[in-house]
N, C-alpha and C positions, 0 to 999 in steps of 0.2 A: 298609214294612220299614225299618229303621234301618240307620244305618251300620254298628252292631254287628254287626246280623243280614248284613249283605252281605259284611263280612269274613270273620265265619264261614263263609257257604256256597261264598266264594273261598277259603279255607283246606280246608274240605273237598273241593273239588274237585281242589286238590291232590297232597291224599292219595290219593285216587281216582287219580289219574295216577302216582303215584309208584309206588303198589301195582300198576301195569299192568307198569310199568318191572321195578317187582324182578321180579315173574312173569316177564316176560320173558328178562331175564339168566338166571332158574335155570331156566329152562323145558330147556333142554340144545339149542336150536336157536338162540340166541341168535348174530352176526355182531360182526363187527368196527364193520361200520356201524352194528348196533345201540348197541352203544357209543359211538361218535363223537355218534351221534345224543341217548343220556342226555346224553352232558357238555354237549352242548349246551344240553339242556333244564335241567339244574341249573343252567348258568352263566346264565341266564335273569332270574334277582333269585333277593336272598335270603332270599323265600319258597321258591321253588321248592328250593333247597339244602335250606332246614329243616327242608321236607314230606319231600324223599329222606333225611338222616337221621333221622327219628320213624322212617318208617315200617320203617327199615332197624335200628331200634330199637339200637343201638350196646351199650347202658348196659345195655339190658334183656336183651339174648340173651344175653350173662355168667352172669345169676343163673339166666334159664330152660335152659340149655343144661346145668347140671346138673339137672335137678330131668325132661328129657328124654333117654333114655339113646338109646331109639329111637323118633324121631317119625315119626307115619306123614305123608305130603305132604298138605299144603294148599293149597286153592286162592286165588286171586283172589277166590273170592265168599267165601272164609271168613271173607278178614284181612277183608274191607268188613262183611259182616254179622255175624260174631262180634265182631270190636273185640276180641277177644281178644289179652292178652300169651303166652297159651300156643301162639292158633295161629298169632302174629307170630315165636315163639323157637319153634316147631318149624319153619317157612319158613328162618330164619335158619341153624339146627343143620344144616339139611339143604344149607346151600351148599357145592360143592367147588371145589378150585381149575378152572379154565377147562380144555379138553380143548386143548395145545399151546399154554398162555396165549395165545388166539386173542382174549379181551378179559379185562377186568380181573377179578379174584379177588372177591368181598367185601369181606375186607381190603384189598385196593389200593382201589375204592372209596369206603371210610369212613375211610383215613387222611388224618392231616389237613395234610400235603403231597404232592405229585404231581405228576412230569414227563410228559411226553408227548414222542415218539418226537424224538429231536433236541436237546432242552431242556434247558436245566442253571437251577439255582437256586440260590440263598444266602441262608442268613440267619442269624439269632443268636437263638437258642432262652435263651439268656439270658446274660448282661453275664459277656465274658472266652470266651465261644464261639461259633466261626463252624462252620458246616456247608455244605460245597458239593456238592449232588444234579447226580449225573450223569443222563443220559436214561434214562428208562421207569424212574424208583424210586418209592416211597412207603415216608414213615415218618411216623410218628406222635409226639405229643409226651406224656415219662414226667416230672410233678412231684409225684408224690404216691408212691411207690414205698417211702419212709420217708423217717424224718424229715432233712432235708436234701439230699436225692435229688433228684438232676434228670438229663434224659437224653432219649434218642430208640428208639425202637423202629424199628426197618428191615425195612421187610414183606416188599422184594422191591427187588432194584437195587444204587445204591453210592452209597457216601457220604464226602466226604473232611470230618474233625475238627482243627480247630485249636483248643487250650487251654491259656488261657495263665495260670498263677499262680495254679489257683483253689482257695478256701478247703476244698472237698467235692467229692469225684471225684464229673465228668462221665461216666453212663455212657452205653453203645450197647448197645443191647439187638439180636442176631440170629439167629431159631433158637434152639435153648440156651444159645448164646453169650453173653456178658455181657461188655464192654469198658470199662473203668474208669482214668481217671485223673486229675491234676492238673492236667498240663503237659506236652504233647505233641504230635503231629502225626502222626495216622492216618488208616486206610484199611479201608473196610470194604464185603464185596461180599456179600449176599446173593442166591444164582442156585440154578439148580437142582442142581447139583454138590454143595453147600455152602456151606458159611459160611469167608470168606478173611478175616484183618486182618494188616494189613502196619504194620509202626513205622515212621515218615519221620525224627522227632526224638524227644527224651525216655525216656517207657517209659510201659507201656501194661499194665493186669493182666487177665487171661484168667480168666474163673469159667468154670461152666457143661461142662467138659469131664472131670470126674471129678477132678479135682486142677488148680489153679491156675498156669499158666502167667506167667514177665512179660515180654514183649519190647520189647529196645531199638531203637536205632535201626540200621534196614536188616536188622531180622527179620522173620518173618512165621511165620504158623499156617494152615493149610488143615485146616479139621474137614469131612468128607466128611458125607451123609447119613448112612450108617450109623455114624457117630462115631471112624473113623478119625483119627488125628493125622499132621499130615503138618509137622514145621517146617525151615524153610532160611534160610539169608543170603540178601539181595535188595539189590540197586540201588532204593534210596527213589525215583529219579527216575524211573526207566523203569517201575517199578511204580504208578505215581500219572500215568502220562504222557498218560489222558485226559484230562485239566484243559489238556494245549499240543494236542488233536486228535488225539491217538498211541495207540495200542494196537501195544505191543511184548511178542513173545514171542521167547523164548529156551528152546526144547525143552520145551515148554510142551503138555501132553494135549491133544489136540484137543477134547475133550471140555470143556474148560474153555476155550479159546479160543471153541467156537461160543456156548457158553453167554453169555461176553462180548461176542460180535459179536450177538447177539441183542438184544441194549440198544438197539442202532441202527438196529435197523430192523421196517417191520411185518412181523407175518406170525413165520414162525420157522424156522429151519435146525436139523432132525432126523436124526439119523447113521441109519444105513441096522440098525445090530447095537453090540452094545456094544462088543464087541472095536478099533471105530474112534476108541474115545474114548482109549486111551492112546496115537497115534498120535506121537512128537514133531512140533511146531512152530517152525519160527523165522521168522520173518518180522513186517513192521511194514506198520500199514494205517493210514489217515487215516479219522477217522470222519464225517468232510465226503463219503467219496468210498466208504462202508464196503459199496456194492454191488459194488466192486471186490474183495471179499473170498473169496467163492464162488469164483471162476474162479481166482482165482489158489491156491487150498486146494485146487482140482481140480488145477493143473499141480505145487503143490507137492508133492503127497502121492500122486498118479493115481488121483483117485477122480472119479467122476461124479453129477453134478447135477442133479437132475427138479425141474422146475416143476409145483407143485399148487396148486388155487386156495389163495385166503385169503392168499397171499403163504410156502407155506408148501413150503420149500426138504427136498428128500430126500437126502442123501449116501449113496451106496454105495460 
């Protein structure tokens, strides 16, 4: 056998593994440890990363994903023995978000940055922008969008924008949302509530919401799920005060507070009824110490707290 033929059947064995993994995640019994345990194995070399996105076919479930309105489920033996792009983009089509994001989406996944529970990052997506990822985000990187276009997709999390001077608005893409500018200093949370962007400096232009919004500095926009508009004046500093450890509310829905303390931690805190989610808030928590947050949102508000596996907190 040749070295060719050895890398190839180390490449295929790969794929073989990789396709256990995806089956697994969508299988709907899929854990948190499972997840721990993927990253793992992707972070492994980057072969192993490669094998998980082929198989996860990125590029390809785009084009198959129209061309499948409704696929029926495939298995494990399919993707191996078909080799098929149709029965890889009907696996793919059929992913949903995670049931209490109890582990990653697809999308979180295959974007091509990623925090984990705790962790922040930075970097410069390109010359004249910095991007600082708070805990549990993933976004992915937009340069092909048109011609001059450059930007970030935000699948899920937050993300603080600094840009400065530059020739073609930098956008952020979240939800519908579309965030665009020059020169600026923003904030941007993708959660399950909606889509928040807050102005720190500059100004900032808003697509994507039926008519074009600009806000300046110490404004902010809340687009709810169902496309609600919600804007007010904000304290730039206390709105962006995860970057010094802080999460500060000020009469703030509960509803959008758990959804933000849920960045911090595993597992997920669940209101018990909707009606608890426009609860006012005020209060400030350390996200060093952000298991202190439950108990004191039980004294502040008198609500009570069930522990369920998975890390997964009940409010009534």
């Amino acid at each position: 056998m040749t070295d060719r033929e050895i890398q190839d059947d180390d490449a295929d064995e790969l794929l073989v593994e990789a396709a256990d993994w995806l089956v697994c995640l969508t299988s709907g019994t899929a854990t948190q440890e499972d997840a721990a345990r993927l990253e793992a194995w992707r972070a492994t070399s980057p072969a192993h990363e490669a094998a998980f996105r082929e198989i996860a076919g990125v590029h390809r479930y785009a084009a198959v994903a129209k061309q499948h309105k409704k696929p029926a489920m495939v298995s494990r033996r399919a993707v191996l023995a078909g080799g098929t792009t149709a029965a890889l983009g009907a696996m793919m089509f059929g992913i949903a978000r995670p049931p209490l994001g109890l582990w990653p989406s697809f999308a979180e996944l295959t974007a091509d940055h990623r925090t984990a529970v705790g962790e922040r990052y930075a970097f410069a997506p390109i010359q004249g922008v910095n991007v600082e990822m708070n805990s549990r985000t993933a976004l992915s990187l937009i340069d092909s969008v048109a011609k001059g276009a450059h930007g970030v997709s935000l699948v899920t999390g937050e993300a603080y924008v600094t840009a400065a001077q530059l020739g073609e608005p930098f956008r952020v893409k979240a939800g519908s949302l579309v965030v665009a500018t020059r020169a600026a200093e923003f904030n941007v949370q993708s959660l399950e509530g909606g889509v928040r962007v807050a102005c720190v400096s500059g100004q900032v232009e808003c697509s994507g919401t039926g008519r074009p919004i600009t806000l300046r500095a110490n404004e902010q926009i809340f687009v709810t799920v169902d496309g609600a508009i919600q804007r007010s004046a904000i304290d730039g500093g206390k709105a962006t005060a995860w970057r010094r450890g802080l999460l500060i509310f000020e009469g703030t829905p509960l509803g959008n507070v758990v959804d933000q303390i849920n960045l911090y931690r595993s597992g997920r805190i669940v209101l018990a009824n909707a009606s608890l989610r426009t609860l006012p808030v005020n209060a400030v928590f350390h996200t060093d110490r952000i298991e202190e947050a439950v108990p004191q949102i039980e004294l502040l508000l008198g609500l009570r707290a069930r522990d369920l596996a998975g890390g997964v907190v009940v409010m009534s």
